[in-house]
C-alpha positions in Angstrom: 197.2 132.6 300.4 196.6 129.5 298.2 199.1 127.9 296.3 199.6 127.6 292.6 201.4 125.0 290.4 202.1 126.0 286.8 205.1 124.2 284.3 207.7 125.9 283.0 211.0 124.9 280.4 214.1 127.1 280.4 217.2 126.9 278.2 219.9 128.9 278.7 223.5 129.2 280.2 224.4 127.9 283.6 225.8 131.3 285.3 226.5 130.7 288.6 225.5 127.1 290.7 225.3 127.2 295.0 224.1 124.2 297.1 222.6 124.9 300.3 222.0 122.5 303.3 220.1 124.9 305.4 216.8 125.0 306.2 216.9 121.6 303.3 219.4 120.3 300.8 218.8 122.6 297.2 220.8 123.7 294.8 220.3 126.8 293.2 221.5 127.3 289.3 221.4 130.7 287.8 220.5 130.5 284.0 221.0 133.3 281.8 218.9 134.8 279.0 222.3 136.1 277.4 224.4 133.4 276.6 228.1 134.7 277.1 229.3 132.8 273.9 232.9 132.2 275.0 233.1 136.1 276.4 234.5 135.0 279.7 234.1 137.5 282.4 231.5 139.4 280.9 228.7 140.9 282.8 225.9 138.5 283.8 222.7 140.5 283.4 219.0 139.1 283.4 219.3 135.8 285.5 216.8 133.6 286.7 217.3 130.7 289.6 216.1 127.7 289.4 215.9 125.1 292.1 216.9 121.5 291.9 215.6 119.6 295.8 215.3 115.9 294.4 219.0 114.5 296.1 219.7 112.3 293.1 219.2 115.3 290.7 221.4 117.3 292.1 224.2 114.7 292.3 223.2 114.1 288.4 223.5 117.8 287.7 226.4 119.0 289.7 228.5 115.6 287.5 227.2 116.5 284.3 226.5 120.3 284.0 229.1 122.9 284.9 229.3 126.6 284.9 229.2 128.2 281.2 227.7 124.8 280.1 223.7 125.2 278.4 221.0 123.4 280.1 217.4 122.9 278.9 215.3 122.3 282.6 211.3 121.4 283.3 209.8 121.3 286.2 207.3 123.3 287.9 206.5 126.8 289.6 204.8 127.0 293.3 203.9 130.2 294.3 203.5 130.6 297.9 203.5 133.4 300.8 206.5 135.9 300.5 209.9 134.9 301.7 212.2 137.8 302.5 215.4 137.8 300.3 218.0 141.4 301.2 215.2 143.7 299.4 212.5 142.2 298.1 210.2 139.1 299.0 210.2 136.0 296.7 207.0 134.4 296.7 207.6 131.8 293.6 210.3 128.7 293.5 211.0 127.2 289.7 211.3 123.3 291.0 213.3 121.3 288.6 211.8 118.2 287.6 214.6 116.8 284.8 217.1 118.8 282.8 219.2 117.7 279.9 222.9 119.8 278.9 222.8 120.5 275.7 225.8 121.1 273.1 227.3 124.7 273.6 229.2 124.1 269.9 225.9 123.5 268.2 223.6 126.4 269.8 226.8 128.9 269.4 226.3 128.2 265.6 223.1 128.4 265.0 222.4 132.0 267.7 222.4 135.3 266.3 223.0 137.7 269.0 220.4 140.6 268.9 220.0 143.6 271.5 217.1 142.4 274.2 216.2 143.8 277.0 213.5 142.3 279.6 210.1 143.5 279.8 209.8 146.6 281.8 206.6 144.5 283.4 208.5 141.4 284.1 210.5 141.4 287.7 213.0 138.5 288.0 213.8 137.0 291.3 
C-alpha cells in the first residue's frame, strides 16, 4: 500500500491526554468536537486522537496544555497499512507538527451550542 501525506488543523477541547513509551515515545491527545463548556463530567462523545512524537513537543504540550484546556493543532495525516486497535484497524495517524492553547474564556463567549451529530459516512478512530 503506498503512503499518503495530507495537512490537517483541529481546534477543539483536550479530552483525555496518554503518553506511551512503547513501541516509541508518543503522546496521544483526544480533542473533542463538543466542547464541554465547564459541564464537568459530562459524556465525551465524537473524539479524535491526535499524535504528538517530536520529544520537545511533547514536553512543550504536556507544561502548557491540560485536560479541559482548547488547543488549535497542525500537522499532518500518513495513511499507512492497517494497525489492529480492540475492533477495528487504524490505518491513518494525525502527526502534530505545532499547536497553540487558546483562551477557553474567549471561545466560551463567542460559541453557540447547536445539536451536531457526525456524518453517518465519517468513521473516527
Amino acid at each position: 500500500m503506498s503512503a499518503y501525506f495530507q495537512q490537517f488543523r483541529i481546534v477543539g477541547e483536550v479530552a483525555e491526554m496518554v503518553l506511551l513509551q512503547e513501541p516509541s515515545r508518543r503522546l496521544l491527545v483526544d480533542i473533542s468536537f463538543e466542547p464541554l463548556l465547564g459541564r464537568m463530567n459530562a459524556p465525551r462523545r465524537n473524539l479524535a486522537t491526535i499524535t504528538i512524537t517530536d520529544d520537545d513537543m511533547i514536553g512543550q504540550f504536556l507544561r502548557e496544555v491540560s485536560v479541559g484546556d482548547v488547543t488549535a493543532a497542525n500537522g499532518t495525516f500518513q495513511q499507512t497499512d492497517y494497525v489492529p486497535h480492540k475492533t477495528t484497524c487504524i490505518d491513518t495517524t494525525f502527526l502534530v507538527t505545532d499547536f497553540q492553547k487558546l483562551d477557553l474564556d474567549d471561545i466560551a463567549q463567542t460559541y453557540e451550542p447547536r445539536a451536531t451529530e457526525r456524518p453517518r459516512h465519517v468513521t473516527l478512530h
